[in-house]
C-alpha positions in Angstrom: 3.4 29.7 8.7 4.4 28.3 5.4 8.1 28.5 6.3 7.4 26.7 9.3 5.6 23.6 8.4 7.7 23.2 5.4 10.9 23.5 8.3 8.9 21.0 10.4 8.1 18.4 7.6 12.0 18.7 6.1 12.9 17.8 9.8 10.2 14.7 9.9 11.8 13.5 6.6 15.2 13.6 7.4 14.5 11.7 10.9 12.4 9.1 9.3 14.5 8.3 6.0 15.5 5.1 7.4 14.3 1.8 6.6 10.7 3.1 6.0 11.9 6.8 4.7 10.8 6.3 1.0 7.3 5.4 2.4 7.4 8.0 4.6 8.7 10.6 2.8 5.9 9.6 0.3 3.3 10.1 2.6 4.7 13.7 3.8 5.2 15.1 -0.1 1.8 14.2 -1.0 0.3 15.7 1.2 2.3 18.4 1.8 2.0 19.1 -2.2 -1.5 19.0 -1.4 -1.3 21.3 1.5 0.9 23.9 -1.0 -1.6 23.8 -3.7 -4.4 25.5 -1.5 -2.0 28.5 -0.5 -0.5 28.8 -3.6 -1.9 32.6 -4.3 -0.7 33.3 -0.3 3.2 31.9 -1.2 5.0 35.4 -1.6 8.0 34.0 -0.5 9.3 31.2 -3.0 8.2 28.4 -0.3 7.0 26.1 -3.3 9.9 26.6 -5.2 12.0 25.7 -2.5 10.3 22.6 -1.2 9.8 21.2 -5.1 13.7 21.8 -5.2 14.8 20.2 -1.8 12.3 17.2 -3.1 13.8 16.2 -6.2 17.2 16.7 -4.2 16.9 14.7 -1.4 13.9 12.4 -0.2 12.9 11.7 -4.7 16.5 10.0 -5.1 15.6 7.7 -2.4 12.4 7.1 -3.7 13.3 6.4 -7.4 14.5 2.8 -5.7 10.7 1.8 -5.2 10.0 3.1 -8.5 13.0 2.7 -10.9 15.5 -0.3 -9.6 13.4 -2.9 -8.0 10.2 -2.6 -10.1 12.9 -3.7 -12.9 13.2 -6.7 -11.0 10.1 -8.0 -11.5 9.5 -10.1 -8.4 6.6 -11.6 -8.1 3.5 -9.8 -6.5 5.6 -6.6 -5.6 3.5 -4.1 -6.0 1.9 -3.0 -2.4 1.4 0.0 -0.5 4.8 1.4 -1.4 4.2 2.2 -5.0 0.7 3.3 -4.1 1.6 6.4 -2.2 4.7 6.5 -4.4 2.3 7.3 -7.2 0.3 9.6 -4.9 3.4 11.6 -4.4 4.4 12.2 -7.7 1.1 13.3 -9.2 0.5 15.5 -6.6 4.3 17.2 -6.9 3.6 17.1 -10.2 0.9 19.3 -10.0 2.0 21.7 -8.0 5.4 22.3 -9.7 3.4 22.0 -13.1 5.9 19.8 -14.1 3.7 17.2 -16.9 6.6 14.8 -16.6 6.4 14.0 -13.0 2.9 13.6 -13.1 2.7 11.1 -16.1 5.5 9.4 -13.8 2.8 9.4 -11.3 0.2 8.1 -13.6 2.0 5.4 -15.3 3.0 4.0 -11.7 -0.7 4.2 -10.7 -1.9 2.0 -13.5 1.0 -0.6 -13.0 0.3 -0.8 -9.6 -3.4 -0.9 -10.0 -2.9 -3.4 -12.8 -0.3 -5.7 -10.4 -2.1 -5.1 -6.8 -5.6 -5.7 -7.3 -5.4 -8.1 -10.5 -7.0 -11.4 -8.1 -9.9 -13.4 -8.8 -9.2 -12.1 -12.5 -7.8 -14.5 -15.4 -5.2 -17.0 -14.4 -5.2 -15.2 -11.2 -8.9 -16.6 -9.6 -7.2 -19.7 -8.2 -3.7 -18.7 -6.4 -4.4 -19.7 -3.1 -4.4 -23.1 -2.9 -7.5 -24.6 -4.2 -9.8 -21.5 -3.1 -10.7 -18.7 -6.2 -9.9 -15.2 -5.1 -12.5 -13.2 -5.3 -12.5 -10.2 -7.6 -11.7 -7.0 -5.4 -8.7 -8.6 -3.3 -5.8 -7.3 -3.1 -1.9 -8.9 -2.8 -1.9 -7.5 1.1 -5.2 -8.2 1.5 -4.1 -11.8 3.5 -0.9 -10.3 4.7 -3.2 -7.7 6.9 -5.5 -4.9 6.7 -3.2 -2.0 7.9 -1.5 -2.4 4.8 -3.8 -2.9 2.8 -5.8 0.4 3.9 -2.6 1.9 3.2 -2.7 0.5 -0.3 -5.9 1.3 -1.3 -6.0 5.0 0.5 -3.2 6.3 -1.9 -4.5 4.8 -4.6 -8.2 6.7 -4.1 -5.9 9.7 -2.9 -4.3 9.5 -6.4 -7.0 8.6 -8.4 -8.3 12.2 -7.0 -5.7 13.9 -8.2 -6.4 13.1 -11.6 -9.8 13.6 -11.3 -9.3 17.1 -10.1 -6.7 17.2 -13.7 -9.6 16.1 -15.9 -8.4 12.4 -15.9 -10.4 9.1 -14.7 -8.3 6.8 -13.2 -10.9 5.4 -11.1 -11.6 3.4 -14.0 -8.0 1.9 -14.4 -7.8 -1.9 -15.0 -11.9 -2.6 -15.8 -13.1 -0.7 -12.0 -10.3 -3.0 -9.9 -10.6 0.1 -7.5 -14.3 0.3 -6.8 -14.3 -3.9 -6.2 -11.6 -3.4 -3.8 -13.4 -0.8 -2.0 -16.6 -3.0 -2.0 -14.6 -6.2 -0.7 -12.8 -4.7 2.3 -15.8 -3.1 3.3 -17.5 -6.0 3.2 -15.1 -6.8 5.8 -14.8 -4.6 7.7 -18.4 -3.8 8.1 -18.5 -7.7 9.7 -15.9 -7.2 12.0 -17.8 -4.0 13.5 -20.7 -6.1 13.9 -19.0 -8.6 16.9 -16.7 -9.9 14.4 -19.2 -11.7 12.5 -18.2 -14.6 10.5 -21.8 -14.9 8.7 -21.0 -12.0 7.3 -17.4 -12.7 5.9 -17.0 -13.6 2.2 -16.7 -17.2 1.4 -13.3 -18.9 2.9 -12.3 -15.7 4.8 -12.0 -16.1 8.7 -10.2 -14.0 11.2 -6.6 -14.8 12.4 -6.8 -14.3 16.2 -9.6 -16.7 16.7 -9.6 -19.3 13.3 -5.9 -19.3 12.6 -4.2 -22.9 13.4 -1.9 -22.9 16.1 2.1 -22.6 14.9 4.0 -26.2 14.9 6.5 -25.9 18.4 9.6 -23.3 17.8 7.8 -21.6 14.9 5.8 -18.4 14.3 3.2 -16.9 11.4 4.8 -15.1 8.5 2.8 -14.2 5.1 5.2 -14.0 2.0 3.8 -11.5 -0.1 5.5 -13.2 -3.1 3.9 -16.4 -2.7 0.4 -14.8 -1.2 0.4 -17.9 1.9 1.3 -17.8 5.5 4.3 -19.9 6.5 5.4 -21.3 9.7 9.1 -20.4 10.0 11.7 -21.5 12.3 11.9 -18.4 15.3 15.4 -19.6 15.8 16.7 -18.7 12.4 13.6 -17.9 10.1 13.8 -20.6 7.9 10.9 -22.3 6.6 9.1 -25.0 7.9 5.9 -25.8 6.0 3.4 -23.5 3.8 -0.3 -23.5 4.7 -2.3 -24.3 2.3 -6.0 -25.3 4.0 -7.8 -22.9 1.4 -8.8 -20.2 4.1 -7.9 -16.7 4.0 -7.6 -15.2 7.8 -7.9 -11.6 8.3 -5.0 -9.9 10.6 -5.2 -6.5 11.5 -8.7 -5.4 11.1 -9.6 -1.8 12.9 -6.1 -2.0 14.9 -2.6 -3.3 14.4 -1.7 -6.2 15.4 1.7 -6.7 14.4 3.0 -6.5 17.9 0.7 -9.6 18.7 1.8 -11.5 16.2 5.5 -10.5 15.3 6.9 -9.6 11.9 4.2 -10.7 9.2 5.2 -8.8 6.2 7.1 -9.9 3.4 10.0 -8.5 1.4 10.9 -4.7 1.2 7.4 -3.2 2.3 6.1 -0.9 4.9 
């Protein structure tokens, strides 16, 4: 069966390596890498070898984009979702090739990304969002919506596990970010599942399908990750109107994705 799923998942990546195929190729070698790890006394048949080579091949070249060329950019806020199952990925095909490289690859994009993506309502970074503080344990998707952001945060626990398992904390990586970002989403989400309560919101946070303010005429929603604030852009040509800046922070995408609803609300070069 080894053959097989290794067959099906080379298939999956090749179909997908589109737009999204980094992210989704990052999804499939982590956990595939995973998946290997557990049968690795069963593999009689060089399987491992040959998926670690066809990786670094193929789907790793398209990947070194997210994690080479545009982190040298250094554009504001980009760290997202992306680089945290990029990270994921590379630790965990680090460990099963037992190649110390790769992992520390892994690592060193984990902390970066930790250190970029969850670094509000800390330092100069508490008041970004108009005149309202962010609170400590938000993270750069968290107002762009929470299907990314559950993206974001699952890698990162995923990798953080990995290096556990390899005698190394990284659950401790930029002062505990991780834990206060777990702790603040929940909170969340735990008042959505009870009838969408606003009581039990944070301060300023409301929810974007019944507190958001109406789009001017001719204009729709977008958040720009970059400058972390929703702004009404032109639906004839995408240009910008006006930024809002009322000091709330509206939840999208809580327990179901809502992108369909609300059209294209993410920002530049992410998932």
């Amino acid at each position: 069966h080894l053959d097989l799923t290794v067959m099906l998942l080379l298939l999956l990546l090749l179909r997908t390596c589109r737009e999204n195929g980094p992210l989704e190729a990052g999804w499939g070698i982590a956990a595939m890498a995973r998946a290997l790890e557990l049968v690795r006394p069963r593999d009689t048949t060089g399987v491992i070898t040959r998926f670690v080579s066809w990786v670094k091949q193929v789907p790793m070249q398209d990947m070194l984009y997210y994690t080479e060329t545009l982190r040298s950019k250094n554009l504001p806020n980009q760290y997202g979702n992306w680089h945290s199952t990029l990270s994921e990925a590379y630790m965990a095909l680090g460990v099963l090739s037992n190649n110390r490289t790769m992992y520390n690859s892994g690592v060193s994009l984990f902390t970066a990304t930790v250190a970029d993506y969850l670094k509000w309502g800390r330092g100069s970074f508490a008041v970004q969002y108009g005149n309202v503080s962010r609170l400590p344990g938000e993270c750069s998707e968290t107002m762009r919506d929470f299907y990314h952001t559950q993206f974001g945060l699952g890698g990162l626990l995923q990798a953080a596990e990995i290096a556990w398992q390899q005698n190394d904390d990284l659950y401790s990586a930029s002062n505990y970010a991780i834990p206060a970002a777990m702790e603040l989403h929940a909170r969340i989400m735990n008042a959505f599942a009870a009838d969408k309560s606003s009581a039990m919101l944070p301060p300023t946070f409301k929810y974007f399908d019944t507190s958001m303010p109406a789009a001017p005429a001719g204009c729709s929603w977008r958040f720009d990750v970059g400058r972390q604030l929703w702004q009404a852009v032109w639906t004839a040509n995408g240009t910008l109107n006006y930024e809002l800046q009322d000091g709330n922070k509206y939840m999208l995408g809580i327990g179901a994705r809502e992108h369909s609803k609300h059209g294209q609300l993410w920002g530049f070069g992410q998932g």
